[in-house]
C-alpha positions as CSV (number, residue, x, y, z in Angstrom):
1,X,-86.1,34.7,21.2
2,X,-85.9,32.4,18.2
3,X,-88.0,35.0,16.2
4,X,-85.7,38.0,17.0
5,X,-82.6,35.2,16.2
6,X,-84.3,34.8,12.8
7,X,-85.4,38.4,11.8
8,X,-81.7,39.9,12.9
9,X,-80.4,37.0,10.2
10,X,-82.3,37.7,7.7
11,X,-81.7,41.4,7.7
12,X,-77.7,40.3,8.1
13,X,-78.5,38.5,4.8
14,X,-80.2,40.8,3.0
15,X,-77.9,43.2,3.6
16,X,-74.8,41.1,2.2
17,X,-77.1,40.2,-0.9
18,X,-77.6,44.0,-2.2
19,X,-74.0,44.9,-1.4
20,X,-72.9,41.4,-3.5
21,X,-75.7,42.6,-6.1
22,X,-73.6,46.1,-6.5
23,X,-70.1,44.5,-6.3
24,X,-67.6,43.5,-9.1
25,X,-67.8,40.2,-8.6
26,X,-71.6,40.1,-9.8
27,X,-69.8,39.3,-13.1
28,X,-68.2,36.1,-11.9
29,X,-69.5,32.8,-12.7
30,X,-68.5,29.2,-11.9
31,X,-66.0,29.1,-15.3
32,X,-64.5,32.2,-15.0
33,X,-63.6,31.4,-11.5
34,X,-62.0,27.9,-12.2
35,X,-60.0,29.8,-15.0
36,X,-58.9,32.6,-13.2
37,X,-57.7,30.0,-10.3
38,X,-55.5,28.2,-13.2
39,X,-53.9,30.5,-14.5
40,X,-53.2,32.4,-10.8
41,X,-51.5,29.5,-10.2
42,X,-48.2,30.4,-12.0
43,X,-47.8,33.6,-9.8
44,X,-48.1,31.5,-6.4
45,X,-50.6,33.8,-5.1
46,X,-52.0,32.9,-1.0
47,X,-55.4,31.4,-0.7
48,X,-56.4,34.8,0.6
49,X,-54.4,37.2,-2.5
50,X,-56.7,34.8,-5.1
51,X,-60.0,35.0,-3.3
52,X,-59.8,38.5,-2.9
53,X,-58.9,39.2,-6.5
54,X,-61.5,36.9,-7.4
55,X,-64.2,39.2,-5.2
56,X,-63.3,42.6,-5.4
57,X,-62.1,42.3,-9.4
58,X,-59.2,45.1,-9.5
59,X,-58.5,46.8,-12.9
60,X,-55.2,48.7,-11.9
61,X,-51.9,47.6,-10.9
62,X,-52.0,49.7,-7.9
63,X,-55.2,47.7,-7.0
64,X,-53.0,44.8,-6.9
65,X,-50.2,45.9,-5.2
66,X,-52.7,46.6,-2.2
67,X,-53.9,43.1,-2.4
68,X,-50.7,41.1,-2.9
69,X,-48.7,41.0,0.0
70,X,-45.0,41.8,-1.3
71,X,-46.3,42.4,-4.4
72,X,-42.9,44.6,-5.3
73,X,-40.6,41.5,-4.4
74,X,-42.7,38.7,-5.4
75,X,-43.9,40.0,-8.7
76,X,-42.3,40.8,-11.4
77,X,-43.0,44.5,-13.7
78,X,-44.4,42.3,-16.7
79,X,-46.7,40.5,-13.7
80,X,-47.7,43.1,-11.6
């Protein structure tokens, strides 16, 4: 039924919200975003590499290097 459609949703979203609420990318806000996206640019990072930074925030090069594919050939020391 509609109702079970509904309740199952809202749980689905509920559940995204408190994970988001206790994720690194609580910190992010419309200006970092559009500045981080600028200056990405100059390592020609995929769609997917930059939203994935963008969400899960890494803090050590190996972080990186699991999120950029190649990362070894298509970054250099000084950029990885």
């Amino acid at each position: 039924t509609l109702e079970h459609c509904n309740v199952g949703l809202n749980t689905v979203i509920y559940g995204a919200l408190k994970y988001l609420e206790q994720s690194p990318c609580v910190e992010q806000n419309p200006d970092i975003i559009t500045q981080f996206y600028s200056e990405a640019k100059k390592f020609e990072l995929k769609k997917n590499e930059i939203l994935q930074i963008i969400n899960l925030r890494p803090t050590t090069p190996v972080e990186l290097q699991l999120i950029i594919e190649d990362s070894e050939t298509r970054l250099t020391e000084t950029q990885s």
